[in-house]
N, CA, C and O atoms as a GROMACS GRO file, in nm:
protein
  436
    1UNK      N    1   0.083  -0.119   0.000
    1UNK     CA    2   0.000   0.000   0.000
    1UNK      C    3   0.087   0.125   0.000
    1UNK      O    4   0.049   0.227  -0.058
    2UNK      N    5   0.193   0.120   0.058
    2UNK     CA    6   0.268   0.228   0.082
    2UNK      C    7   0.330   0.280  -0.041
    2UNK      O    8   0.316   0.396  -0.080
    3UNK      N    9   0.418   0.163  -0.119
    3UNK     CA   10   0.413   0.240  -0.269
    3UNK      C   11   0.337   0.294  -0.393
    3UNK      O   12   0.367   0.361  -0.492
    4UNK      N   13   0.219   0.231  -0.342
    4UNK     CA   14   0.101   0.286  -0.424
    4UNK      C   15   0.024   0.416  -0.422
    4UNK      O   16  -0.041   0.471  -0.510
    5UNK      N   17   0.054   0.454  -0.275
    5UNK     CA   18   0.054   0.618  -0.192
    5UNK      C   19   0.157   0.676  -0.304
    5UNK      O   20   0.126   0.743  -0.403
    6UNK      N   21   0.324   0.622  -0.250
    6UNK     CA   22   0.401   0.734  -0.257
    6UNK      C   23   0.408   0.731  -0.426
    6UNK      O   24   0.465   0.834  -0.462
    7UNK      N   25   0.371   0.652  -0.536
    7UNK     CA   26   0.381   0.669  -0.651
    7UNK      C   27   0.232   0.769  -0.676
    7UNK      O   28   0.245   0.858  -0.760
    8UNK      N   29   0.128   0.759  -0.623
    8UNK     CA   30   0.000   0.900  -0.609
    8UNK      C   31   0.050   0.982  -0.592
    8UNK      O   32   0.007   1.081  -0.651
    9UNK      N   33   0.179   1.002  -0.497
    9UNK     CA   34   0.203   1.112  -0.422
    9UNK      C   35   0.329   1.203  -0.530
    9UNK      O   36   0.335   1.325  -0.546
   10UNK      N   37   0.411   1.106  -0.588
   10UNK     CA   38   0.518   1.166  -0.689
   10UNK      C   39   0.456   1.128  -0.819
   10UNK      O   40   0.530   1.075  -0.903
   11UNK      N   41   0.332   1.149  -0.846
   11UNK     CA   42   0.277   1.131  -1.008
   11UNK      C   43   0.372   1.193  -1.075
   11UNK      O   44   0.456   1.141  -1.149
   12UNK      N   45   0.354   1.348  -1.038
   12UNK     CA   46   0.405   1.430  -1.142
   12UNK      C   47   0.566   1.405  -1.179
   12UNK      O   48   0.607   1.432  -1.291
   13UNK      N   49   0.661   1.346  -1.068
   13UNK     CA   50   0.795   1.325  -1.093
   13UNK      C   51   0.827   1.219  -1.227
   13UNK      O   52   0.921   1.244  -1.302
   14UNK      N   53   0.736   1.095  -1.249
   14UNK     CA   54   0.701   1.017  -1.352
   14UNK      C   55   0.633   1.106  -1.465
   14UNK      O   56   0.692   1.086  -1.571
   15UNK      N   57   0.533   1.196  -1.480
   15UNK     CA   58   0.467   1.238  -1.562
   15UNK      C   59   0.573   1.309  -1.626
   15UNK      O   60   0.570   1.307  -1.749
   16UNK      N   61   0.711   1.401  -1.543
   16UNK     CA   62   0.786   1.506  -1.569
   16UNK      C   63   0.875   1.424  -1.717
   16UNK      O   64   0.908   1.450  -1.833
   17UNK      N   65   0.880   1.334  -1.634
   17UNK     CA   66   1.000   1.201  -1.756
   17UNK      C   67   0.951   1.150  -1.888
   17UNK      O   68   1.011   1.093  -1.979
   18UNK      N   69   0.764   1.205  -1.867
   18UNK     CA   70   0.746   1.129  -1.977
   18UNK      C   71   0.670   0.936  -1.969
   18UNK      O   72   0.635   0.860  -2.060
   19UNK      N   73   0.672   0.924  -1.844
   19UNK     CA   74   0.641   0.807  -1.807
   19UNK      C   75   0.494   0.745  -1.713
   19UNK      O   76   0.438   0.799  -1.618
   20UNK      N   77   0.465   0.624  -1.776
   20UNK     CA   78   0.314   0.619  -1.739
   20UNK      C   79   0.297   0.528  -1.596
   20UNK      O   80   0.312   0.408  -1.618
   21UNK      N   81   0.278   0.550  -1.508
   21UNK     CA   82   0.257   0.432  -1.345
   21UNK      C   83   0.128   0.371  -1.391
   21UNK      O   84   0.028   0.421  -1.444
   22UNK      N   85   0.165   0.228  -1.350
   22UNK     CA   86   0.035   0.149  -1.387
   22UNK      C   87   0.038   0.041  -1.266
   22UNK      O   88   0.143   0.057  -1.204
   23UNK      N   89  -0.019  -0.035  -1.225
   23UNK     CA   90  -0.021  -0.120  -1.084
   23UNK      C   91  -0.071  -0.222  -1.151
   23UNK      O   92  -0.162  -0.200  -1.231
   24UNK      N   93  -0.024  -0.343  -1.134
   24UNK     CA   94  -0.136  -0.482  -1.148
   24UNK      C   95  -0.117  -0.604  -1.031
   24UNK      O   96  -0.016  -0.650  -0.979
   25UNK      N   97  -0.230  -0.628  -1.019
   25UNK     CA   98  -0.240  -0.795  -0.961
   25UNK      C   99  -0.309  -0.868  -0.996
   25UNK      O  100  -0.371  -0.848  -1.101
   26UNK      N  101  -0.334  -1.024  -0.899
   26UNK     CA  102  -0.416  -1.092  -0.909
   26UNK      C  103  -0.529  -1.076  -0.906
   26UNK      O  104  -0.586  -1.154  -0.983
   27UNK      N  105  -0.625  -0.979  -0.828
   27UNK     CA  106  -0.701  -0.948  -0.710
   27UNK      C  107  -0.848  -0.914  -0.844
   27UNK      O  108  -0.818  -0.833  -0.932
   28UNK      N  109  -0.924  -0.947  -0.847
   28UNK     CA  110  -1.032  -0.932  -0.904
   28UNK      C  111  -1.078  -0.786  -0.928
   28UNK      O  112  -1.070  -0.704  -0.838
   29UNK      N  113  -1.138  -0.747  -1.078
   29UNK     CA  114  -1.169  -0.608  -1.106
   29UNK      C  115  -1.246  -0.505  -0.964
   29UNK      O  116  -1.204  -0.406  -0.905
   30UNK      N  117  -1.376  -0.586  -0.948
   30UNK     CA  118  -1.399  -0.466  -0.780
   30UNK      C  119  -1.341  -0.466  -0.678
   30UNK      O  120  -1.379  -0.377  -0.603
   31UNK      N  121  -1.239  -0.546  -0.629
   31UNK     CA  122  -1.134  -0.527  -0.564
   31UNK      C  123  -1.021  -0.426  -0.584
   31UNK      O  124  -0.981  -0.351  -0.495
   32UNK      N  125  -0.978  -0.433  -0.698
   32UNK     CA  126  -0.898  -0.313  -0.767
   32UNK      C  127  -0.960  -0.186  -0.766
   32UNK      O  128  -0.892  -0.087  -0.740
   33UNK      N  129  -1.103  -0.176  -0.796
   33UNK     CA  130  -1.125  -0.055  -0.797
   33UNK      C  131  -1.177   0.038  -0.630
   33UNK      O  132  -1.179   0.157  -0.600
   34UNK      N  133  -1.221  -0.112  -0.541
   34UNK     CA  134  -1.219  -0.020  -0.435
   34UNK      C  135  -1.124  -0.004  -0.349
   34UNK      O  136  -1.146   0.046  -0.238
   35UNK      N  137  -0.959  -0.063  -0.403
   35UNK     CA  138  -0.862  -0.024  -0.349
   35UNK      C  139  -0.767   0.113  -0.370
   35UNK      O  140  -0.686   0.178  -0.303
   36UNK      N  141  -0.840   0.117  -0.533
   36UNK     CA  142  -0.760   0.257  -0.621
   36UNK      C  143  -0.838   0.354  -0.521
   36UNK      O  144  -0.773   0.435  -0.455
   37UNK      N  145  -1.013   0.346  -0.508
   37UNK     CA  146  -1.076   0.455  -0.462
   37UNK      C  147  -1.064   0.485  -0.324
   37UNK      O  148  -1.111   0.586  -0.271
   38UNK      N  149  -0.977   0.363  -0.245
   38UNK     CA  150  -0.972   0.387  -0.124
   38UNK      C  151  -0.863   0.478  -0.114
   38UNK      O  152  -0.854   0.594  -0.074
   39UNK      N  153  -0.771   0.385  -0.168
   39UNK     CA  154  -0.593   0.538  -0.210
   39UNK      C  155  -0.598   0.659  -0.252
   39UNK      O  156  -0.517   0.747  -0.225
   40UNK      N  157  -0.742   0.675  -0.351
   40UNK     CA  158  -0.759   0.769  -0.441
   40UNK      C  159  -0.655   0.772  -0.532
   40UNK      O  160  -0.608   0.874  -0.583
   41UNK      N  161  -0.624   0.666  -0.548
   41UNK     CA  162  -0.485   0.709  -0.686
   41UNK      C  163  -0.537   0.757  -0.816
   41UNK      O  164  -0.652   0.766  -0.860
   42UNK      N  165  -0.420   0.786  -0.866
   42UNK     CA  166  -0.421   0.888  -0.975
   42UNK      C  167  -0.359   0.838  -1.078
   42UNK      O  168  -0.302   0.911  -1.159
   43UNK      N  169  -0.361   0.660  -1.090
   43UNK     CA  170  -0.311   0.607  -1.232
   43UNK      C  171  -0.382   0.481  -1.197
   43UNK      O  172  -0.404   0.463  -1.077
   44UNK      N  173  -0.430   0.375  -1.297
   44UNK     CA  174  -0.486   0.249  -1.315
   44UNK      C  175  -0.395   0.143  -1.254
   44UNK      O  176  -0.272   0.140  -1.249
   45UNK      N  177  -0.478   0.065  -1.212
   45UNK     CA  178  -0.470  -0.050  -1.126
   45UNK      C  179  -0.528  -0.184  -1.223
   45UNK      O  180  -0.647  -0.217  -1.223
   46UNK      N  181  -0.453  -0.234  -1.279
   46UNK     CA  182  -0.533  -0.325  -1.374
   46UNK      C  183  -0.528  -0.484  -1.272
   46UNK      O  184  -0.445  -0.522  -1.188
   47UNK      N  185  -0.636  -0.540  -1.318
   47UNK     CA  186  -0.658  -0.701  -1.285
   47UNK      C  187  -0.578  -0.748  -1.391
   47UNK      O  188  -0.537  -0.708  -1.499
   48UNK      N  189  -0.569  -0.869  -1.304
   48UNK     CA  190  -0.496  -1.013  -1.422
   48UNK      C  191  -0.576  -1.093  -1.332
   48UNK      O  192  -0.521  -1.140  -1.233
   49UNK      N  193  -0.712  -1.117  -1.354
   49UNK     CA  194  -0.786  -1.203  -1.270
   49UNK      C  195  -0.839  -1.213  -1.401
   49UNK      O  196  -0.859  -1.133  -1.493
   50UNK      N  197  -0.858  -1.371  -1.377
   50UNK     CA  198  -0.841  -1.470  -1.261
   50UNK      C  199  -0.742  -1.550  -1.327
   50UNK      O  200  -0.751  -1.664  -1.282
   51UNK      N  201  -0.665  -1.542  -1.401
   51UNK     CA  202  -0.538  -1.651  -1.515
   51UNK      C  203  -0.443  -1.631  -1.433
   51UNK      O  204  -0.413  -1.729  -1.364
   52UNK      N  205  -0.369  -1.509  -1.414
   52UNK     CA  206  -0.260  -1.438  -1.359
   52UNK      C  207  -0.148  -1.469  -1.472
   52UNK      O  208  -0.038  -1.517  -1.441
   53UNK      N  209  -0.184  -1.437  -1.605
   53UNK     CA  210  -0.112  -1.448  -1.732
   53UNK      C  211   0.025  -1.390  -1.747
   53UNK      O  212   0.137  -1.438  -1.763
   54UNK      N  213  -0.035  -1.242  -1.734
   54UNK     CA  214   0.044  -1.161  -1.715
   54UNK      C  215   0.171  -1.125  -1.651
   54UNK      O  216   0.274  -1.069  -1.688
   55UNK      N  217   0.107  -1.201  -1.491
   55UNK     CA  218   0.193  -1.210  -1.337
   55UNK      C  219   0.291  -1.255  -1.387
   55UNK      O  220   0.401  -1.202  -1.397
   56UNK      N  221   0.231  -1.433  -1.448
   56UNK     CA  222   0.316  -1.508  -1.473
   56UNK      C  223   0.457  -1.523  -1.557
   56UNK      O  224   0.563  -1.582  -1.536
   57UNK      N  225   0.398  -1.425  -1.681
   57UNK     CA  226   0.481  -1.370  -1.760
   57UNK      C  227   0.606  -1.300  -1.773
   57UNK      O  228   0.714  -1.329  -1.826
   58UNK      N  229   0.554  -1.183  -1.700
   58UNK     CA  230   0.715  -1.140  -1.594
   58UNK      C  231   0.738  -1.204  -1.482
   58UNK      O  232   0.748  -1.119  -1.394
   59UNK      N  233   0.751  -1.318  -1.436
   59UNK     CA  234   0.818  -1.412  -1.380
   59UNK      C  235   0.795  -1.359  -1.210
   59UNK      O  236   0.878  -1.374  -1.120
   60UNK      N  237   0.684  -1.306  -1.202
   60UNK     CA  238   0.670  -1.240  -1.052
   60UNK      C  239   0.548  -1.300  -1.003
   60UNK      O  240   0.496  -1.230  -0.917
   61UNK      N  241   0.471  -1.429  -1.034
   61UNK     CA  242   0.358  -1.500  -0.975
   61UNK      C  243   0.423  -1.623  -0.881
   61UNK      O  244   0.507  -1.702  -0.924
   62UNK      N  245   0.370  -1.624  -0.750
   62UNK     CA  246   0.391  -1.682  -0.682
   62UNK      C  247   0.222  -1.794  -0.677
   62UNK      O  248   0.118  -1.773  -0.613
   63UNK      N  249   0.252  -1.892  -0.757
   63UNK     CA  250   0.186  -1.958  -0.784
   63UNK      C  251   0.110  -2.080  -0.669
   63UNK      O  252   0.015  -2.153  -0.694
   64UNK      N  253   0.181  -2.072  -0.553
   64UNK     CA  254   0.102  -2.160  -0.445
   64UNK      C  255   0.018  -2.064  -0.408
   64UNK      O  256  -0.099  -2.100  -0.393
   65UNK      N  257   0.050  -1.920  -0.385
   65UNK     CA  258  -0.056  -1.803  -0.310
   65UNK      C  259  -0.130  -1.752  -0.418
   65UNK      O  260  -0.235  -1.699  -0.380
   66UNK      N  261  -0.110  -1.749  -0.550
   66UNK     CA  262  -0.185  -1.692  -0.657
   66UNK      C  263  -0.138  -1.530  -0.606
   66UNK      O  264  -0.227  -1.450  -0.576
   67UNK      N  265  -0.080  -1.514  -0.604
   67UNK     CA  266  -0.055  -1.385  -0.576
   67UNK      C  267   0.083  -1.306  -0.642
   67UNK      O  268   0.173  -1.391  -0.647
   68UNK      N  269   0.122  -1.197  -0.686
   68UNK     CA  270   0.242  -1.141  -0.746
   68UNK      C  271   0.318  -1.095  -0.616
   68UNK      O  272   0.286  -1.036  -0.513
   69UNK      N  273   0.430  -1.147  -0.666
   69UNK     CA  274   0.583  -1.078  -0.568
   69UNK      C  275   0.585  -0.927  -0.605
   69UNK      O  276   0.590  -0.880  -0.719
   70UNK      N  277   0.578  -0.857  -0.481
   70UNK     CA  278   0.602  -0.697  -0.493
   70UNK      C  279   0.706  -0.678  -0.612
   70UNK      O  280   0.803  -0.754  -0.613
   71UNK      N  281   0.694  -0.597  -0.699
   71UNK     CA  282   0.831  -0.555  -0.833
   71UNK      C  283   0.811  -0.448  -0.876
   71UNK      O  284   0.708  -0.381  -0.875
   72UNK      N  285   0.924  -0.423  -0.924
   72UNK     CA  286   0.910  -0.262  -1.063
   72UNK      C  287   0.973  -0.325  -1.131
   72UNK      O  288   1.066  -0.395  -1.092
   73UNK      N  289   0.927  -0.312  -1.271
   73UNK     CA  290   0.914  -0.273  -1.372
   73UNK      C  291   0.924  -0.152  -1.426
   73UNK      O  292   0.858  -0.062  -1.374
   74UNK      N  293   0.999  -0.125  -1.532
   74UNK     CA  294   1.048  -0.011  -1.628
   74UNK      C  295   1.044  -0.057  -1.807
   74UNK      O  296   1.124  -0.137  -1.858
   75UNK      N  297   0.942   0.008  -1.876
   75UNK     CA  298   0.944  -0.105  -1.995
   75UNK      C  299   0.918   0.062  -2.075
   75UNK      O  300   0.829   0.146  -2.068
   76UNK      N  301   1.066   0.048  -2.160
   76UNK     CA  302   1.079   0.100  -2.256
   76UNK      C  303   0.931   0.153  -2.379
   76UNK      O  304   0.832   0.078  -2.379
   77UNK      N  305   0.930   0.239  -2.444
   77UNK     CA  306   0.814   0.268  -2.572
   77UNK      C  307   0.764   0.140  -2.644
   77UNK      O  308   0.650   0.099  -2.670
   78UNK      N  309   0.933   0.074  -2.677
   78UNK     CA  310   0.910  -0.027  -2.739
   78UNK      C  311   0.859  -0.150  -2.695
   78UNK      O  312   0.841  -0.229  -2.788
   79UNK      N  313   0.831  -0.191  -2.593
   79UNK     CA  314   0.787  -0.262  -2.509
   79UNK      C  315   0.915  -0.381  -2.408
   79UNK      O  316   0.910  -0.495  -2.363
   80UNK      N  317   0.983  -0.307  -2.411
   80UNK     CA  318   1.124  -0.417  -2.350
   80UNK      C  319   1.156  -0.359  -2.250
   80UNK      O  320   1.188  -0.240  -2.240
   81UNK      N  321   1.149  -0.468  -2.139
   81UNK     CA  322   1.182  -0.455  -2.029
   81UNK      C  323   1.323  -0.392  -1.968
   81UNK      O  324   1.417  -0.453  -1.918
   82UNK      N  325   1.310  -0.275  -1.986
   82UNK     CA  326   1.470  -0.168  -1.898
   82UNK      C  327   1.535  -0.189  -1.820
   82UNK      O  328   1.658  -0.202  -1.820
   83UNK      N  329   1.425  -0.202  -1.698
   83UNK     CA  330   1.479  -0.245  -1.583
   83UNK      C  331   1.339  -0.306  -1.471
   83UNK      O  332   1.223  -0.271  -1.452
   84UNK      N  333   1.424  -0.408  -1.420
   84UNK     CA  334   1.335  -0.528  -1.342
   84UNK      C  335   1.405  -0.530  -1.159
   84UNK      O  336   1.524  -0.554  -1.138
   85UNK      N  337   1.320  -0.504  -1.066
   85UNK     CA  338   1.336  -0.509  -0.931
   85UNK      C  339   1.253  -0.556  -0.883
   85UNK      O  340   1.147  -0.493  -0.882
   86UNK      N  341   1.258  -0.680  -0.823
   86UNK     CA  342   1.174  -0.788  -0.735
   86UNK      C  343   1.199  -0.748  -0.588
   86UNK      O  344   1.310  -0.698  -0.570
   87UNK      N  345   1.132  -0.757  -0.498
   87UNK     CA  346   1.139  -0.707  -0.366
   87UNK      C  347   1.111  -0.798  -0.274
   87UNK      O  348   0.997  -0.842  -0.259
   88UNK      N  349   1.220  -0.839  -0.197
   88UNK     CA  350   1.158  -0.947  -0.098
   88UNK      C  351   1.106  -0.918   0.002
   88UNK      O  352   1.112  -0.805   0.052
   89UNK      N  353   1.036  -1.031   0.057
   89UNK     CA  354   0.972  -0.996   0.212
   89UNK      C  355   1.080  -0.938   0.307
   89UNK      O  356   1.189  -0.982   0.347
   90UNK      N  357   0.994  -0.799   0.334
   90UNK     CA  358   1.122  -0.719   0.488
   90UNK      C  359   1.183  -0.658   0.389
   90UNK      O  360   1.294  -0.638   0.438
   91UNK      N  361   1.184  -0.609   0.273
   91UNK     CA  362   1.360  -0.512   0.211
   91UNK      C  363   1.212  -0.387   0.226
   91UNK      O  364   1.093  -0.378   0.259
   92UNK      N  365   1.350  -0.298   0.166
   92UNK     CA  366   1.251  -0.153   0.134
   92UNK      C  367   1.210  -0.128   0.011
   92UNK      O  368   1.257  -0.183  -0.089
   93UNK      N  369   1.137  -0.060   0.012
   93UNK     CA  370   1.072   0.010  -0.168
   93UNK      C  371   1.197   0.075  -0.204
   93UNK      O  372   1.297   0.123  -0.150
   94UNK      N  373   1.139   0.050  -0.340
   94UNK     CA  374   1.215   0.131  -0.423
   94UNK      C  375   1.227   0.278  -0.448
   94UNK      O  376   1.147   0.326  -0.529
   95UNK      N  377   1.307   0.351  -0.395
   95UNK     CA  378   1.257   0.515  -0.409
   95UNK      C  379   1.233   0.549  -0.549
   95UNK      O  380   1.291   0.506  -0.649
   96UNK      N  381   1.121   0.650  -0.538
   96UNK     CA  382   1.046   0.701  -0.668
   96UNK      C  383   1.186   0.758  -0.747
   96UNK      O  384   1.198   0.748  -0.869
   97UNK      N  385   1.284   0.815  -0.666
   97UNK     CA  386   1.343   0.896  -0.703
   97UNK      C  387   1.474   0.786  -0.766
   97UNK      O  388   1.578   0.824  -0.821
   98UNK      N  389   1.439   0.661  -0.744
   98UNK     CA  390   1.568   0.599  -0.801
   98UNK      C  391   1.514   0.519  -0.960
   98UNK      O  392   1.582   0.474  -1.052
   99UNK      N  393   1.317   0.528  -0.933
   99UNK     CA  394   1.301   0.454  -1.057
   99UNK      C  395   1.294   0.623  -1.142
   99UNK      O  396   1.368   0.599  -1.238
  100UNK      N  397   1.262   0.731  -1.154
  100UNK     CA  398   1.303   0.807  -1.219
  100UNK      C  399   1.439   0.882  -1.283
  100UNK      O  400   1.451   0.969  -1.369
  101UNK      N  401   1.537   0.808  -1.202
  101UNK     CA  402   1.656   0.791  -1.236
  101UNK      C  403   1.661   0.696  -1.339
  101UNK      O  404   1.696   0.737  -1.449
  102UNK      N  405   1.627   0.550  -1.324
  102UNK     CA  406   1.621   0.473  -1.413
  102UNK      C  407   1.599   0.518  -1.576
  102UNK      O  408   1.671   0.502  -1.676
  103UNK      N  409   1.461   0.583  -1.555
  103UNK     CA  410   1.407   0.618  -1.662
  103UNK      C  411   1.445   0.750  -1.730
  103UNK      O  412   1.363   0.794  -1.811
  104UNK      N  413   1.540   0.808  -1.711
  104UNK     CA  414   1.664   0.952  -1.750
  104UNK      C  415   1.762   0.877  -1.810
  104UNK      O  416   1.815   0.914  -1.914
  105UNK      N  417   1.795   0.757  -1.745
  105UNK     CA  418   1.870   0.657  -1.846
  105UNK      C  419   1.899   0.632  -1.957
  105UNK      O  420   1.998   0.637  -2.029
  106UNK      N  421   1.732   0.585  -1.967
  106UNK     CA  422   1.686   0.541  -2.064
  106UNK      C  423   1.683   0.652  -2.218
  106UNK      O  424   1.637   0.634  -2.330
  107UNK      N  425   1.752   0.762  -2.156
  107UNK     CA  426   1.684   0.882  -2.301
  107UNK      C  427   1.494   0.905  -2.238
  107UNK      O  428   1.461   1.010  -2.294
  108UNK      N  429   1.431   0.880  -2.196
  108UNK     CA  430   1.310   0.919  -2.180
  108UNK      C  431   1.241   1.043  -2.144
  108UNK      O  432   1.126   1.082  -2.162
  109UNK      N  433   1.356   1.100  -2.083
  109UNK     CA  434   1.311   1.232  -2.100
  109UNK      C  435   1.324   1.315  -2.161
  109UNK      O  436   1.260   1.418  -2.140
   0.00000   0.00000   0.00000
């Protein structure tokens, strides 16, 4: 929950770069939406319910819990993955300010 605040909270630092915040899980479409409306966030929260296709795809579904491993993701215009950070149980988030670094990298801004 907490990075889903502080990415509401630094929209504009992503928007400044040129870059779009998007959230996904397992968790079923009215679940998603009364979690966005509970945050009030200010970018989409998409489902991957009920397959977890997607999860699975970038290699972040934890398939006994049906559930996605906390990650960032950074995926280029072209659709290729930039940069990939999996987060284990107990580490810290990723500062906004280090994935917008990322993405200055990249030429994106």
């Amino acid at each position: 929950m907490a990075e889903l605040s502080s990415s509401r909270d630094d929209y504009s630092k992503f928007a400044g770069v040129d870059a779009e915040v998007v959230g996904i899980s397992a968790n079923a479409p009215f679940s998603q939406k009364a979690f966005a409306d509970f945050l009030k966030l200010n970018f989409p929260i998409l489902s991957d319910f009920p397959d977890a296709k997607v999860i699975d795809a970038y290699g972040v579904l934890n398939k006994a819990r049906r559930t996605a491993q906390r990650s960032y993701f950074i995926i280029d215009k072209q659709g290729i993955v930039r940069y990939k950070k999996l987060v284990n149980s107990g580490e810290g988030l990723v500062p906004n300010e280090t994935l917008v670094e990322e993405i200055k990298k990249m030429g994106a801004s």
